[in-house]
C-alpha angles and dihedrals in degrees: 000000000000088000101056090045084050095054088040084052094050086045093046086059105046087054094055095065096047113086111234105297094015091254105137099044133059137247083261090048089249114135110272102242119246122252094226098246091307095104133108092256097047128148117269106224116229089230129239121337108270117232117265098261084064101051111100106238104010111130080241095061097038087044086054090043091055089050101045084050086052094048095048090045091052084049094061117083121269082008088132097049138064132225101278098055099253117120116261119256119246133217106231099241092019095131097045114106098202092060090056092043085056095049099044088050079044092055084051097060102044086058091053082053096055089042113119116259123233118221107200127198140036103267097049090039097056090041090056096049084048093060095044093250104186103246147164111211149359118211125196141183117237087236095051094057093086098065120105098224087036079058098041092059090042085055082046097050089041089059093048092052086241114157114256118201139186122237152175122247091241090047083058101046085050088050090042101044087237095301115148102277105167087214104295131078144171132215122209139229113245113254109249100219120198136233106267079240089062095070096058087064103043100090117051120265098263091069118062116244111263123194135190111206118190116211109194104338109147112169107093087212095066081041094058087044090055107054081044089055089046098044088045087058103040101266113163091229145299132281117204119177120246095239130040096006125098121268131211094272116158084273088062090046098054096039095050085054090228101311090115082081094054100040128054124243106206119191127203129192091221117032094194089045097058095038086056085053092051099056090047085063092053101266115137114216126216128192119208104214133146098236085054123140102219129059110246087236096059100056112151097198093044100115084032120086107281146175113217112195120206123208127208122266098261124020090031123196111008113230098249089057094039095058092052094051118099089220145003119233133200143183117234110238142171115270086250109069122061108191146003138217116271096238097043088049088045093054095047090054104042085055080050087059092040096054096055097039087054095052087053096062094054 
């Protein structure tokens, strides 16, 4: 009897290590060697790649489906009419595939700019909740909970009647996008920006419009000291171009002190173009630059309706914006300095404005 259960046991263990039919070892247990793609059960290849106007789903294909449609439906009869019997208007452009490609990757990237914003960490959660940052949601680890300043920002949240949820460490790496979170984060309502229209009509009739326009400043934070600055003198709001300009992140929030809910952000596709727009609507422009020609406190325009364009630190008005100004302004300085920052010169410049606002109505 032991020697059969010794056998079964050596045979048990031959047979653990062969896959199902013995197929793939050999007599001896060893792993049967591969044919190289040559056997009877080898892989059938899918061929060569097709090109990009084949490939279900690709922008090419999609781009080559919508013109084929085109050209069918022009093919039709009275395609190219309406009912009433006029010819169709055409968009200049319309049947060409790159344009849409470019809006559609447009239209992208303007989703991923409305998309909340996640504040990670205590420190800059707590200090956002602090400042009344609008926002939709706090979410916190079991094990962070027991933090003081973890428990101080769920006390705030609670207040604000802000949702607090409960999550998982690996649920937070996925939201942040892996940024060092220390257990607790907060995501952020997306900034509702205005139609550069909206701020002329922001302050009643009896005070002139006045805009502040920003030309290449990117830190949120002088943005937010800005529109406190504005807000803080009268301005009518704040334009801020779509692209390479700062946007109202939670940096802006906490650095405007809450007047971003009590001043309006307007955002334009092209900043020359609307403040073209604006000065066919009787609005002067004046460019704060330190090559200007005019000291900021002898502005003419000042108590008339009026754009002021602020540069960036350091490279200033661009030339396209500079051309378009009425005037160029600048803050006398000591030699010594070069530059200064773009709130600080902001603010210089909007008391300037008040001021003299302020002697014309007298």
């Amino acid at each position: 009897m032991s020697a059969r259960n010794t056998g079964g046991s050596k045979g048990a263990k031959k047979s653990q290590g062969r896959a199902p039919g013995g197929g793939g070892f050999t007599k001896s247990g060893k792993p049967r060697p591969g044919t190289g793609g040559h056997g009877r059960q080898k892989l059938e290849g899918k061929g060569p790649t097709p090109p990009a106007e084949m490939r279900p789903g690709h922008p090419a294909q999609r781009a080559a489906a919508r013109a084929a449609a085109a050209k069918a439906a022009a093919g039709k009869p009275g395609a190219g009419r309406p009912a009433s019997g006029r010819p169709a208007s055409r968009t200049p452009g319309a049947d060409r595939p790159e344009p849409a490609a470019q809006d559609r990757r447009g239209e992208r990237r303007e989703r991923r700019d409305d998309a909340p914003e996640m504040v990670a960490g205590r420190n800059p959660v707590v200090e956002s909740l602090r400042a009344q940052v609008p926002a939709m949601a706090l979410y916190v680890t079991s094990r962070a909970q027991e933090d003081e300043r973890v428990a101080e920002a769920v006390q705030l949240a609670a207040g604000a009647g802000i949702a607090v949820l409960e999550t998982s460490m690996f649920e937070l790496d996925r939201l942040t996008d892996n940024a060092v979170h220390q257990g607790v984060a907060l995501r952020i309502r997306p900034y509702e920006y205005a139609h550069p229209e909206d701020l002329l009509n922001e302050r009643s009739r009896q005070v002139p419009p006045l805009i502040v326009a920003l030309d290449g400043v990117t830190d949120p934070r002088n943005l937010g000291a800005i529109v406190r600055s504005a807000a803080a003198f009268g301005a009518s709001g704040v334009l801020v171009p779509a692209r390479r300009s700062a946007h109202v992140t939670a940096g802006a929030w906490k650095a405007s002190a809450g007047a971003l809910s009590r001043l309006p952000v307007a955002q334009c596709s092209n900043l020359t173009r609307t403040v073209e727009a604006y000065k066919q609507k009787g609005l002067f422009v004046a460019g704060l630059d330190a090559e200007g020609s005019v000291d900021v406190h002898e502005m003419t325009i000042a108590d008339g309706p009026m754009v002021l364009i602020v540069g960036s630190e350091g490279r200033g008005l661009s030339r396209i914006v500079a051309s378009a100004c009425d005037m160029l302004v600048a803050i006398p300085m000591s030699s010594g300095m070069e530059s200064l920052n773009a709130g600080i010169a902001t603010s210089i410049a909007l008391y300037e404005i008040a001021t003299a606002r302020a002697r014309a109505t007298r």
